[in-house]
KOLSEFI-996970 format. One line per field, with one value per residue: residue number from 1; residue in one letter; x negated, y negated, z of N, C-alpha, C in turn. Coordinates in nm, 2 decimals. Layout:
BEGIN
i <- [NUM,...]
aa <- [a,...]
n_X <- [X,...]
n_Y <- [Y,...]
n_Z <- [Z,...]
ca_X <- [X,...]
ca_Y <- [Y,...]
ca_Z <- [Z,...]
c_X <- [X,...]
c_Y <- [Y,...]
c_Z <- [Z,...]
END
This chain:
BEGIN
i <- [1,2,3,4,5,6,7,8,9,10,11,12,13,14,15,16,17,18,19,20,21,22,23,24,25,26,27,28,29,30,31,32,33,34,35,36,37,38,39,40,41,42,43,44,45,46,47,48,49,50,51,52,53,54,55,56,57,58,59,60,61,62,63,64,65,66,67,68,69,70,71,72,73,74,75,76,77,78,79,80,81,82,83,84,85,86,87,88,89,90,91,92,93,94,95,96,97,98,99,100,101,102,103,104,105,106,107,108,109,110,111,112,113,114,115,116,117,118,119,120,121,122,123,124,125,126,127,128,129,130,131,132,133,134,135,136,137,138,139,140,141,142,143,144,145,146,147,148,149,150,151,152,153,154,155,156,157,158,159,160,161,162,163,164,165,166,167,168,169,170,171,172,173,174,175,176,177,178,179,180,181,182,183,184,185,186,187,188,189,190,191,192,193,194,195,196,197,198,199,200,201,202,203,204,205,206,207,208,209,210,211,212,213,214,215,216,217,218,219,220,221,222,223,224,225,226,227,228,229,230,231,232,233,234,235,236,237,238,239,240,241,242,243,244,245,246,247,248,249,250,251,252,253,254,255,256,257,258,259,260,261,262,263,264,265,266]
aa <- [x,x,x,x,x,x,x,x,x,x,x,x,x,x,x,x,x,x,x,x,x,x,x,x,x,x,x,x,x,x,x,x,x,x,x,x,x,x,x,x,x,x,x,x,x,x,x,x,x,x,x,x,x,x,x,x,x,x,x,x,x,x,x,x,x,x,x,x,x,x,x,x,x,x,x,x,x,x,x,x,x,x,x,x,x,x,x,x,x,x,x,x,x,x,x,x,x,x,x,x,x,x,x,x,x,x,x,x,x,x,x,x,x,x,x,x,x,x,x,x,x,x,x,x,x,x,x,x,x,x,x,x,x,x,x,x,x,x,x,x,x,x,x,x,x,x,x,x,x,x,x,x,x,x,x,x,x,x,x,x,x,x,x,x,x,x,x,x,x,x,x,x,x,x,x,x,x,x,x,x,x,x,x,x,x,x,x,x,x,x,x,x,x,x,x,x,x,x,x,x,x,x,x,x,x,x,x,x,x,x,x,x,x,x,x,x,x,x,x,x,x,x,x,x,x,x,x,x,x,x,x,x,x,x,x,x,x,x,x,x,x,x,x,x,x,x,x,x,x,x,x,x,x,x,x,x,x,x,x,x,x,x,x,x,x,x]
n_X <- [-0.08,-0.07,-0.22,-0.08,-0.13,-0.16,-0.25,-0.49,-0.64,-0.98,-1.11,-0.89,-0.88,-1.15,-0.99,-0.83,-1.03,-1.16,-0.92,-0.86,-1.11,-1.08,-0.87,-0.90,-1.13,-0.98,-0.83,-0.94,-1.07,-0.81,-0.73,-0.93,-0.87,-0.57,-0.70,-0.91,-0.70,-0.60,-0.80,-0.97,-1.20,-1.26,-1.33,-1.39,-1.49,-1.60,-1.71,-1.41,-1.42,-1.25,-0.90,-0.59,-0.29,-0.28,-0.33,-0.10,0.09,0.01,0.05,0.28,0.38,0.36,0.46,0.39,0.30,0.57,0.69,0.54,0.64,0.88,0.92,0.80,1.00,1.21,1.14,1.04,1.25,1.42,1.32,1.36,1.67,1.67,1.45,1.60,1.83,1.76,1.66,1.78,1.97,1.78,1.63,1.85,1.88,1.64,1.64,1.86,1.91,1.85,1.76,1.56,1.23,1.20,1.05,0.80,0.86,0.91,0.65,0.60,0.74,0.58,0.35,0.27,0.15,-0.09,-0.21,-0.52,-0.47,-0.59,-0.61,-0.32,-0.21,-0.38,-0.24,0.05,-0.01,-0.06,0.15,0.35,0.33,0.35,0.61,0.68,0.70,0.55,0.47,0.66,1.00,1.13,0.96,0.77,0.94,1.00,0.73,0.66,0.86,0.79,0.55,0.67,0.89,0.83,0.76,1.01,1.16,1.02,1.10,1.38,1.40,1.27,1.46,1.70,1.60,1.59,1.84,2.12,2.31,2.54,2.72,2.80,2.95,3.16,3.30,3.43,3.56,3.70,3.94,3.79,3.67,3.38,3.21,3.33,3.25,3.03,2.92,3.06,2.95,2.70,2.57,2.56,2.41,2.14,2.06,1.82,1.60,1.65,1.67,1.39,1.27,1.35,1.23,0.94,0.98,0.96,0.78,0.54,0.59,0.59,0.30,0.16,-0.09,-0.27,-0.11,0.09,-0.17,-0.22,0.05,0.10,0.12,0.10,0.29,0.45,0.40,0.37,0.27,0.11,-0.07,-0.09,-0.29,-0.53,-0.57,-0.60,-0.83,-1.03,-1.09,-1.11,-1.25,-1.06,-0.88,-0.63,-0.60,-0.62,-0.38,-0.15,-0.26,-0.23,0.08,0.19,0.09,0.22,0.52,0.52,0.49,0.69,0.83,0.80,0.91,1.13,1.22,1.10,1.27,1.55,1.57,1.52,1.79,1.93,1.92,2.00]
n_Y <- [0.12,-0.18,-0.50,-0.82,-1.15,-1.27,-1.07,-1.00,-1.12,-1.34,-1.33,-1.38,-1.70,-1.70,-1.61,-1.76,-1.97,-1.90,-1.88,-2.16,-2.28,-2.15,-2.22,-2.50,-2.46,-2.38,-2.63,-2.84,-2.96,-2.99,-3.20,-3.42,-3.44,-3.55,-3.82,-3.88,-4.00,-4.24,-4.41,-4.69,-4.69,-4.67,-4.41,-4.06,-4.11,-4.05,-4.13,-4.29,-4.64,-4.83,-4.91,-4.80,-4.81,-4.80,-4.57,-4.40,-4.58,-4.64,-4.35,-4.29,-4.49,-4.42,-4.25,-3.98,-3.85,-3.81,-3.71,-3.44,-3.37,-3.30,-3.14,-2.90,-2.89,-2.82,-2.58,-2.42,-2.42,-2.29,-2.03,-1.93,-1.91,-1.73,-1.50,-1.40,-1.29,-1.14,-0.97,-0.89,-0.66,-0.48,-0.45,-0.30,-0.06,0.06,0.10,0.23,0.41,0.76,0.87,0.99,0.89,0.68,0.59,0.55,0.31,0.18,0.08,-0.02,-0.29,-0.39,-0.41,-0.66,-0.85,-0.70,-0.67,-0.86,-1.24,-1.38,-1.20,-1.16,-1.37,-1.40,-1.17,-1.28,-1.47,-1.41,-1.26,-1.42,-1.61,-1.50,-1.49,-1.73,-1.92,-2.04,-2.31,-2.41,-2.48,-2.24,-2.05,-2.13,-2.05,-1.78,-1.67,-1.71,-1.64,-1.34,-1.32,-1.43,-1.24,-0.99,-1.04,-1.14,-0.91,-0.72,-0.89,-0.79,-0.57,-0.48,-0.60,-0.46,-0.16,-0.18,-0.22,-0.09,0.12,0.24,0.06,-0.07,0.14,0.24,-0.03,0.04,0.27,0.15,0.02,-0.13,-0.25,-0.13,-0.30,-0.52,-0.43,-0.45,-0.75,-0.87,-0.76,-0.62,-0.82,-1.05,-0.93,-0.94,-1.13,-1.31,-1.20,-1.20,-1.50,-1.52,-1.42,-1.56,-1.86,-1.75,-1.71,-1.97,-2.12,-1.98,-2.02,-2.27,-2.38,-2.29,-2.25,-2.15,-1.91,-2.15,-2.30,-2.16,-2.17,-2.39,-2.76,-3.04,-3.18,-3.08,-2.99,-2.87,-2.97,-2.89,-2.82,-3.05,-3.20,-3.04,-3.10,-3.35,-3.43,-3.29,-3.48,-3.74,-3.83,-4.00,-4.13,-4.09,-3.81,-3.69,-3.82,-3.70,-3.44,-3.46,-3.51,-3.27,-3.05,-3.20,-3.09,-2.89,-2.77,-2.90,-2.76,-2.51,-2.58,-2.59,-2.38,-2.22,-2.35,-2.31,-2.04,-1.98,-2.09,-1.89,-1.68,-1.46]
n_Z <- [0.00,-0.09,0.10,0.23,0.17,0.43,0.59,0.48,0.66,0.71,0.43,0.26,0.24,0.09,-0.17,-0.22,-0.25,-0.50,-0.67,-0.68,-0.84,-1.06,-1.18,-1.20,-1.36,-1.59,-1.64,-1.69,-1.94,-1.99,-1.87,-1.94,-2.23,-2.20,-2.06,-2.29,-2.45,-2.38,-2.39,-2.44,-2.63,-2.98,-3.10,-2.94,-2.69,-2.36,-2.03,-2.09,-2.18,-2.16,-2.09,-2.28,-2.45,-2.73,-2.89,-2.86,-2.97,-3.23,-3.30,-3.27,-3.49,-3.66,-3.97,-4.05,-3.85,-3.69,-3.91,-3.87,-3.57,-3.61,-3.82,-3.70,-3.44,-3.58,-3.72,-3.50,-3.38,-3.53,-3.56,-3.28,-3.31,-3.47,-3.39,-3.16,-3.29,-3.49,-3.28,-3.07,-3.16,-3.26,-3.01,-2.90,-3.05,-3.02,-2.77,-2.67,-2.88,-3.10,-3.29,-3.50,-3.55,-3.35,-3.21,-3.35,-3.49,-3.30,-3.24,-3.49,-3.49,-3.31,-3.39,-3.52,-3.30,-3.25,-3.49,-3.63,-3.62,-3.82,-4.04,-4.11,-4.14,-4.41,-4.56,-4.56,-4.72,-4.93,-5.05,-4.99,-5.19,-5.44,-5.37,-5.43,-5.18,-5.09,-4.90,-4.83,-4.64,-4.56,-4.62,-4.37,-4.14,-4.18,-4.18,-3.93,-3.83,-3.84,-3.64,-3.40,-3.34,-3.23,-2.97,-2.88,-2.92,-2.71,-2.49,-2.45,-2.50,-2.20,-2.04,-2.08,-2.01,-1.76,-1.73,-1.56,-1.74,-1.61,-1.49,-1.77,-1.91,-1.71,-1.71,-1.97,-1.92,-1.78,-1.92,-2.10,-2.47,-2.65,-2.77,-2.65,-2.37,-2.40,-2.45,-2.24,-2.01,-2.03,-2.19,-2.02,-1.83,-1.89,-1.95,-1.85,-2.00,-2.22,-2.26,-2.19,-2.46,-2.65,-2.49,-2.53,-2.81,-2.94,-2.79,-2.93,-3.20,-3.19,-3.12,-3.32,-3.56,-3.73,-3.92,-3.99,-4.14,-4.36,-4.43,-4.51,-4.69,-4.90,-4.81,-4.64,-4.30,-3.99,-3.63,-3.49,-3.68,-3.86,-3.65,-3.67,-3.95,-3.96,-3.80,-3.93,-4.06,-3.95,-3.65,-3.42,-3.17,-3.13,-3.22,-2.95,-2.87,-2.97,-2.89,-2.61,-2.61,-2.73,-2.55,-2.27,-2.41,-2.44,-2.17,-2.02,-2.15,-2.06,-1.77,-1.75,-1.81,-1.61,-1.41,-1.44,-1.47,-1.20,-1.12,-1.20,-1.08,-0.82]
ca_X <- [0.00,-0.11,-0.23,-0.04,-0.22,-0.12,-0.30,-0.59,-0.76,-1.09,-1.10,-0.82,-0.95,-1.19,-0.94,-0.76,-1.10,-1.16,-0.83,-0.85,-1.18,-1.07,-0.76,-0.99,-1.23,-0.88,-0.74,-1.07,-1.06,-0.67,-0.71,-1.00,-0.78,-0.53,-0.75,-0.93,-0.55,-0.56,-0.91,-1.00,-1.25,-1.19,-1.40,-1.36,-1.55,-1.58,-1.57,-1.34,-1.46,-1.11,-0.74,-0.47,-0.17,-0.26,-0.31,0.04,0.16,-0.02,0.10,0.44,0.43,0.28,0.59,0.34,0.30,0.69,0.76,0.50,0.68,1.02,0.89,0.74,1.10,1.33,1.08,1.11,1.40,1.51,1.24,1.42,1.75,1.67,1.45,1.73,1.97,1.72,1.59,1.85,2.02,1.64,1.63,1.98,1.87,1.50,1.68,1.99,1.88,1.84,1.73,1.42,1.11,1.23,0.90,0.71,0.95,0.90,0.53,0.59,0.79,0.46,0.21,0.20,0.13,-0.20,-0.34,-0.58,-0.36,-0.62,-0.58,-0.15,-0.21,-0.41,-0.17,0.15,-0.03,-0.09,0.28,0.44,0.23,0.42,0.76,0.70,0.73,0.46,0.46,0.88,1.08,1.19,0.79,0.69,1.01,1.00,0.58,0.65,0.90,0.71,0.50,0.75,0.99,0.77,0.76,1.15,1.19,1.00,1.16,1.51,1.36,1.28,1.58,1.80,1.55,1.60,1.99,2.23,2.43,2.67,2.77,2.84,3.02,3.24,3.40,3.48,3.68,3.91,4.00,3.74,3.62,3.25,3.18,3.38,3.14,2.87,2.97,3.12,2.88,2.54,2.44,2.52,2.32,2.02,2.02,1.72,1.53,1.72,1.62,1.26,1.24,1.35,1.16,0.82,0.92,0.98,0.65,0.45,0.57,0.56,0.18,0.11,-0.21,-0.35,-0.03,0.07,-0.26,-0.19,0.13,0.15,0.14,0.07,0.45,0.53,0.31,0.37,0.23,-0.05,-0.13,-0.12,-0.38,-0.62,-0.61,-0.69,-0.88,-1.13,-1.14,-1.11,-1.23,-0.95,-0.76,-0.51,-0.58,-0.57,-0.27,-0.11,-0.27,-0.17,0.26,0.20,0.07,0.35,0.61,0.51,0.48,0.83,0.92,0.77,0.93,1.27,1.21,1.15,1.40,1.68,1.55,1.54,1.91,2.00,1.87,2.14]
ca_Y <- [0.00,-0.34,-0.58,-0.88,-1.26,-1.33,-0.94,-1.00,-1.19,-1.46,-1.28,-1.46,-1.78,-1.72,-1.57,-1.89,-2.08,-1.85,-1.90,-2.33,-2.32,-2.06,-2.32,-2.65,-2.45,-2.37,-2.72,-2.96,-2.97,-3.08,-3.33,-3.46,-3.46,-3.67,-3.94,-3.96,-4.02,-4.36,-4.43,-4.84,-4.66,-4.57,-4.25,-3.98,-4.13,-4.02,-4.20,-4.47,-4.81,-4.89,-4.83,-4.89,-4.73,-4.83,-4.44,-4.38,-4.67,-4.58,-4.21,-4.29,-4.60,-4.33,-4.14,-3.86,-3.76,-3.80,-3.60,-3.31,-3.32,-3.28,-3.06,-2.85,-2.88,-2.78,-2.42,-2.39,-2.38,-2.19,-1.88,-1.93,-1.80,-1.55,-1.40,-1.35,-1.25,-1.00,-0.88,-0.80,-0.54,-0.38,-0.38,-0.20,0.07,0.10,0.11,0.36,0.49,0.87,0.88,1.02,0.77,0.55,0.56,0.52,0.20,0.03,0.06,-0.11,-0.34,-0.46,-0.46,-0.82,-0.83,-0.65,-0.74,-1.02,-1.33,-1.41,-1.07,-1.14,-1.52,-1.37,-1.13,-1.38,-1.59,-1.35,-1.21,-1.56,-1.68,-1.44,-1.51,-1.92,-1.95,-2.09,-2.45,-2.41,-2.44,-2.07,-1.99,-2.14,-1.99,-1.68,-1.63,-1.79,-1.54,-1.22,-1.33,-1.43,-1.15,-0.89,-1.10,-1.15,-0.76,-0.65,-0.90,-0.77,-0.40,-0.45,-0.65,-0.36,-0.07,-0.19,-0.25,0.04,0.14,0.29,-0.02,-0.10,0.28,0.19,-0.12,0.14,0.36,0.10,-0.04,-0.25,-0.14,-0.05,-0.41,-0.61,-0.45,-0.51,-0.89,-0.89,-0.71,-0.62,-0.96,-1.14,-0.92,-0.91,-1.31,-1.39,-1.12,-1.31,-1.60,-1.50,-1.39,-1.72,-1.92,-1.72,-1.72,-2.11,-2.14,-1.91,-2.13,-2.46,-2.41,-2.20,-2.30,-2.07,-1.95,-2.30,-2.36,-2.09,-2.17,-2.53,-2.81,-3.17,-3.26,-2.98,-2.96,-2.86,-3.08,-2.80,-2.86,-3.19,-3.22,-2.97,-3.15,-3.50,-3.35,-3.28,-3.64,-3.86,-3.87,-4.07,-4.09,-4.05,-3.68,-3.70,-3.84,-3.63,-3.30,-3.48,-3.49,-3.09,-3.01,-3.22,-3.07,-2.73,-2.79,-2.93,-2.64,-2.40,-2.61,-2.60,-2.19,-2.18,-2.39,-2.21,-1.89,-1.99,-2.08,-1.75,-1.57,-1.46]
ca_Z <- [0.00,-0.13,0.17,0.21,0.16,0.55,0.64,0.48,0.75,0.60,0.30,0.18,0.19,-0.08,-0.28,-0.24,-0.34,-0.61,-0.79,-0.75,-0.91,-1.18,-1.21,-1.24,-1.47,-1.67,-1.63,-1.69,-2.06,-2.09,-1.85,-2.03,-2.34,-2.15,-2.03,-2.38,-2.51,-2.29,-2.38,-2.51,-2.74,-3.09,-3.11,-2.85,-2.58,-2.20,-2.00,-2.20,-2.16,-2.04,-2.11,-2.35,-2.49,-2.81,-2.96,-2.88,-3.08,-3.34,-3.34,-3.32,-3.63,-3.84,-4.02,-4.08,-3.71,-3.72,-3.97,-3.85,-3.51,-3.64,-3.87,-3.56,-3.35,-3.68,-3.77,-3.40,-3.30,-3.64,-3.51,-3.16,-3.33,-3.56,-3.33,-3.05,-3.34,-3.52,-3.20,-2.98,-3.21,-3.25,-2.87,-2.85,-3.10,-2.97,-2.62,-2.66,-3.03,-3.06,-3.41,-3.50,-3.55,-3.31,-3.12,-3.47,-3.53,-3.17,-3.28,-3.62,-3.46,-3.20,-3.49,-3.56,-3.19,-3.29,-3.61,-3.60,-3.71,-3.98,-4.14,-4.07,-4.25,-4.56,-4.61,-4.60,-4.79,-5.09,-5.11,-5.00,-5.35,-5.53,-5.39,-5.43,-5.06,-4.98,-4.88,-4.84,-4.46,-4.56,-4.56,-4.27,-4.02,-4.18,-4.12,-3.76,-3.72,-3.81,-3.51,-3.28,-3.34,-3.11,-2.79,-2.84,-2.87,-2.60,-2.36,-2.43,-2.48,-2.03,-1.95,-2.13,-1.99,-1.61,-1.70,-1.53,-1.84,-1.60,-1.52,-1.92,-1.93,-1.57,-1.80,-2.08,-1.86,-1.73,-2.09,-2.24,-2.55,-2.64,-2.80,-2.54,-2.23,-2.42,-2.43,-2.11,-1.91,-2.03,-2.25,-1.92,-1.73,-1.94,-2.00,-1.84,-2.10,-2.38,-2.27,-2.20,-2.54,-2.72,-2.51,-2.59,-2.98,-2.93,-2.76,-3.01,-3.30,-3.18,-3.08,-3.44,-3.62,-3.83,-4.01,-4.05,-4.25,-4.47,-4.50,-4.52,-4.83,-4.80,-4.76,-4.51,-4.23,-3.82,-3.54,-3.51,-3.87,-3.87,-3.58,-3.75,-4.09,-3.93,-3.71,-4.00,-4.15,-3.84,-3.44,-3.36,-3.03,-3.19,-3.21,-2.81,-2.81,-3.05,-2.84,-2.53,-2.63,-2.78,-2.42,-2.25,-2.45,-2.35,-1.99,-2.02,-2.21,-1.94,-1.63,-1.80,-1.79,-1.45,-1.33,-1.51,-1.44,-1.08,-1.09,-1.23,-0.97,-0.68]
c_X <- [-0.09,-0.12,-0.16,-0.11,-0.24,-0.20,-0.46,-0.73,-0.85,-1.09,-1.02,-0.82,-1.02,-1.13,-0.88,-0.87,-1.15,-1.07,-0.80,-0.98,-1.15,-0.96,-0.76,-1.00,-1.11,-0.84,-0.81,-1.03,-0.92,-0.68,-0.83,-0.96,-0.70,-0.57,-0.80,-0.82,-0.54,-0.68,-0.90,-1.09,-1.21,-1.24,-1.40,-1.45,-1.53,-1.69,-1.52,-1.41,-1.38,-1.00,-0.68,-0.39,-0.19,-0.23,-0.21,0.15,0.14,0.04,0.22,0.54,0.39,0.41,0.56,0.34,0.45,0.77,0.69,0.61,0.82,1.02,0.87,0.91,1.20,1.24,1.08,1.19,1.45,1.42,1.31,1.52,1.74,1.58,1.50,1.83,1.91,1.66,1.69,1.96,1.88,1.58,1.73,1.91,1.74,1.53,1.74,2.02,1.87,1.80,1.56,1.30,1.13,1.08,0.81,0.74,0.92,0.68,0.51,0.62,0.69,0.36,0.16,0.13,-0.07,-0.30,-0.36,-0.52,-0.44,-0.57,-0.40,-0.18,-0.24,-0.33,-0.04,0.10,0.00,0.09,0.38,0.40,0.32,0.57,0.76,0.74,0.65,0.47,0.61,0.89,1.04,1.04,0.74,0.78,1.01,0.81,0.59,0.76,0.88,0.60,0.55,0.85,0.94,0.74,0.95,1.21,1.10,1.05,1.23,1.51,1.36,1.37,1.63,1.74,1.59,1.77,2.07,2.33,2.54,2.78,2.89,3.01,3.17,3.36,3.46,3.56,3.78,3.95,3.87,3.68,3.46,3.19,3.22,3.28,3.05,2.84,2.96,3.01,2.74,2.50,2.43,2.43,2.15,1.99,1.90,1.62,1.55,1.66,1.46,1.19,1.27,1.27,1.00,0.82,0.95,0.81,0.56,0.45,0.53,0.38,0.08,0.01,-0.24,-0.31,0.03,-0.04,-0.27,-0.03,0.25,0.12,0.12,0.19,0.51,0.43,0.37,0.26,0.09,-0.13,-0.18,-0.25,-0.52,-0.67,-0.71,-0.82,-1.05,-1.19,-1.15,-1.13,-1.12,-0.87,-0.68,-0.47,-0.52,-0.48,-0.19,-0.08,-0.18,-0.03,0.23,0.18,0.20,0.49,0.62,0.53,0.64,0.91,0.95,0.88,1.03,1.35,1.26,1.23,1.57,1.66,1.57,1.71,2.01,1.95,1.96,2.07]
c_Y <- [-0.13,-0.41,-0.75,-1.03,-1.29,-1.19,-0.91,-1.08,-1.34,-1.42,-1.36,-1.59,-1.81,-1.66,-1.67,-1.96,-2.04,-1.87,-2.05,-2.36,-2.24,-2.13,-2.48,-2.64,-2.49,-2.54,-2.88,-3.02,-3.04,-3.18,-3.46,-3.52,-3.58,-3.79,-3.96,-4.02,-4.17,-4.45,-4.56,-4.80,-4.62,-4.48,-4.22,-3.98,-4.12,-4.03,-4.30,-4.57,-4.90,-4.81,-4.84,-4.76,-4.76,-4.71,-4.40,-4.46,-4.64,-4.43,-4.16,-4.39,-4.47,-4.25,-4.02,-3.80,-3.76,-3.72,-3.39,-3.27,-3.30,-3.16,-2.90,-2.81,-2.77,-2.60,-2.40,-2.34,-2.23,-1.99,-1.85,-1.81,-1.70,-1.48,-1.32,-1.29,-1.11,-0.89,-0.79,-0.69,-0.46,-0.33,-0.31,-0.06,0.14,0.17,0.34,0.45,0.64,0.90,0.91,0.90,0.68,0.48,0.52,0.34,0.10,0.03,-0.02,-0.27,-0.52,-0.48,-0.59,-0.83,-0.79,-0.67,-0.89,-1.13,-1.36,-1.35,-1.10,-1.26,-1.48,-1.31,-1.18,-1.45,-1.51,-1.33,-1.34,-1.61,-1.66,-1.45,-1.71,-1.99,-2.04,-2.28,-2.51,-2.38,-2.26,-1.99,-1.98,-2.03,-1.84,-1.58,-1.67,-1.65,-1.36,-1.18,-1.33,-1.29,-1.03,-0.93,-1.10,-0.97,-0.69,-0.73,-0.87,-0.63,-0.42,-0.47,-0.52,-0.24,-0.08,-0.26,-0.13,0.08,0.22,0.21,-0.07,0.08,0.27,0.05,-0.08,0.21,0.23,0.00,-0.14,-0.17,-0.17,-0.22,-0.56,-0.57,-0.50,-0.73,-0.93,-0.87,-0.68,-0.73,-0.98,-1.11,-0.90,-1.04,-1.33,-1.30,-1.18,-1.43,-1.59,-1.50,-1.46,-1.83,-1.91,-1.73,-1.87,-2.18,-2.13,-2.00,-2.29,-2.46,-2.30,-2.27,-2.23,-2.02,-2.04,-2.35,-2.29,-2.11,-2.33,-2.62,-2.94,-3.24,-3.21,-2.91,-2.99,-2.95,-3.02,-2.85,-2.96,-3.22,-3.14,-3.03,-3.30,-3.47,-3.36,-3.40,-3.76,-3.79,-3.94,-4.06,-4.09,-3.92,-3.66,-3.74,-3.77,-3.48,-3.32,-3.43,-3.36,-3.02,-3.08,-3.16,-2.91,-2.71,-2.79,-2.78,-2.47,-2.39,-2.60,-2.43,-2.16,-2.25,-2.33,-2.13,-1.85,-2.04,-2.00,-1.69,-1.58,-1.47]
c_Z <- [0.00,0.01,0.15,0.24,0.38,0.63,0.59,0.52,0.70,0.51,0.18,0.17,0.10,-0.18,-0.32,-0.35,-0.46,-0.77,-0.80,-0.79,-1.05,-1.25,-1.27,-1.35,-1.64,-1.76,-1.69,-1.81,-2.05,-2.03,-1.92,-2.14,-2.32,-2.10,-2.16,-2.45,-2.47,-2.30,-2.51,-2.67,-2.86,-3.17,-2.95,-2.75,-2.46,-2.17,-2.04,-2.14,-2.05,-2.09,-2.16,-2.39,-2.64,-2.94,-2.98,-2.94,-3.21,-3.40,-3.37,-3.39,-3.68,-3.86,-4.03,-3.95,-3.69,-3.77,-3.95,-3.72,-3.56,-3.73,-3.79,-3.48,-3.46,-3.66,-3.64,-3.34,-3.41,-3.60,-3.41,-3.18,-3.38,-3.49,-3.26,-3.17,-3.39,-3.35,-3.09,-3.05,-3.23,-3.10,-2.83,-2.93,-3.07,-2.82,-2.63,-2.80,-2.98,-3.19,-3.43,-3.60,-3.51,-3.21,-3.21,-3.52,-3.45,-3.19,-3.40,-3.58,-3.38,-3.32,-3.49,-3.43,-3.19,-3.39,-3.61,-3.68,-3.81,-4.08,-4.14,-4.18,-4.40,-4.64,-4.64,-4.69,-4.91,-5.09,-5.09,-5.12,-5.43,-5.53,-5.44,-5.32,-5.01,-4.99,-4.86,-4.65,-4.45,-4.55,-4.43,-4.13,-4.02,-4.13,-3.94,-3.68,-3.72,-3.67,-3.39,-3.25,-3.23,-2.99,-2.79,-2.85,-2.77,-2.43,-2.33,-2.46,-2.32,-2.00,-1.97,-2.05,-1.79,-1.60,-1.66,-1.63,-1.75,-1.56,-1.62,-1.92,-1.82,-1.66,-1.84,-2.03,-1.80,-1.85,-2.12,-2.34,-2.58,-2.67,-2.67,-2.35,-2.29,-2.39,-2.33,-2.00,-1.95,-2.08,-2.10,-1.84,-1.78,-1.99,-2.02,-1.93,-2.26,-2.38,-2.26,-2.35,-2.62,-2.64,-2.57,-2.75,-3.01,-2.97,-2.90,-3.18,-3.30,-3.17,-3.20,-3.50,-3.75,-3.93,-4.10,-4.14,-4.34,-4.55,-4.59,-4.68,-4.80,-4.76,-4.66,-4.45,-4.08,-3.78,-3.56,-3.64,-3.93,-3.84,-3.68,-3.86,-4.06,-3.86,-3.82,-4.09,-4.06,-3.75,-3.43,-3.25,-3.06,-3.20,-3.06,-2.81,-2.88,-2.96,-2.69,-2.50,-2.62,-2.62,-2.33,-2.28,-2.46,-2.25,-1.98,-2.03,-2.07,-1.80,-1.68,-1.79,-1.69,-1.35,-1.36,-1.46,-1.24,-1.06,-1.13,-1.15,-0.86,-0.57]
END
């Protein structure tokens, strides 16, 4: 049996100071980021000179950082649903399937998961070429959502695996029918797996790179993409304030998780 933090005497002290230097080491770099974002200089100097807001004026007159982030929210969001829509009928038949290769399937399923995303990019690139996808919405959500789609089936593969279907079966005997418990009684109780699994394919797109450079064009480019491109032609604080928001708007995204998820809990 596991020792508890309050049972393991002095010891746990340096486990403490172990995990707030392993938390700094983590944490150094973005705040860095965030102070050059505020920084008087206009190359990526630390420590700034002084202070201004001027990078963030800049970042949000430019229509181009405008249209990446909106760009970025729309292929977003659009991965969000169709991975919850493709995924949770592949976690019901992965789940309560009986069909043979269903264990060969929940491995196909995880691949992307596995192959190194360059080798995942080269290969969309080449057959996106041939469909005329590339540099199209329908390119970018549909490469965003080969990636995302295996975090949103294996969160609603657990929720469903640690759900009591006798529960679901107990409905069925006193009149509902086979589609109305499912509705009724297991989505609800497997939410927070649904929801886990749209915010990670949220996440995993909004903060995509590498696909996005394969799959992008000079008129249709993500935030990621954006940064990357400028990135290679200007220092600018501007990048910092750019990376700045992208980190913000994660955090957000994160705290919005666990405050939900904490008010689903009984």
């Amino acid at each position: 049996m596991l020792l508890s933090l309050n049972r393991m005497g002095p010891g746990r002290y340096a486990l403490y100071s172990i995990g707030v230097l392993v938390a700094l080491f983590l944490l150094f770099p973005i705040l860095f980021i965030a102070l050059l974002s505020f920084g008087s200089s206009q190359w990526l100097q630390f420590p700034p000179p002084g202070w201004t807001l001027k990078w963030y004026r800049d970042f949000f007159d430019d229509p181009r950082w405008i249209a990446a982030i909106l760009t970025s929210l729309k292929v977003g969001l659009c991965v969000m649903a169709l991975s919850i829509a493709l995924g949770l009928p592949a976690a019901f038949a992965l789940v309560r399937g009986s069909f043979p290769g269903r264990v060969a399937l929940r491995a196909f399923f995880t691949s992307p998961m596995i192959v190194p995303i360059v080798i995942l990019a080269i290969a969309l690139y080449a057959v996106f070429l041939r469909l005329g996808l590339n540099g199209t919405f329908i390119g970018f959500v549909a490469a965003h959502l080969i990636l995302a789609l295996p975090f949103s089936i294996i969160c609603i593969v657990n929720a469903l695996e640690g759900f009591d279907e006798a529960i679901e079966k107990a409905a069925i005997v006193c009149g509902a029918s086979k589609l109305e418990a499912i509705c009724r009684i297991t989505l609800p109780s497997i939410r927070l797996g649904i929801f886990a699994g749209a915010l990670f394919s949220f996440l995993i797109s909004w903060d995509e790179v590498v696909l996005g450079i394969f799959m992008a064009s000079p008129s249709l480019q993500t935030l990621p993409v954006k940064m990357w491109t400028t990135l290679r032609q200007d220092l600018s604080p501007v990048i910092a304030a750019a990376s700045t928001l992208l980190i913000v708007v994660t955090m957000a995204v994160m705290a919005l998780a666990a405050f939900i998820r904490r008010r689903s809990e009984p």
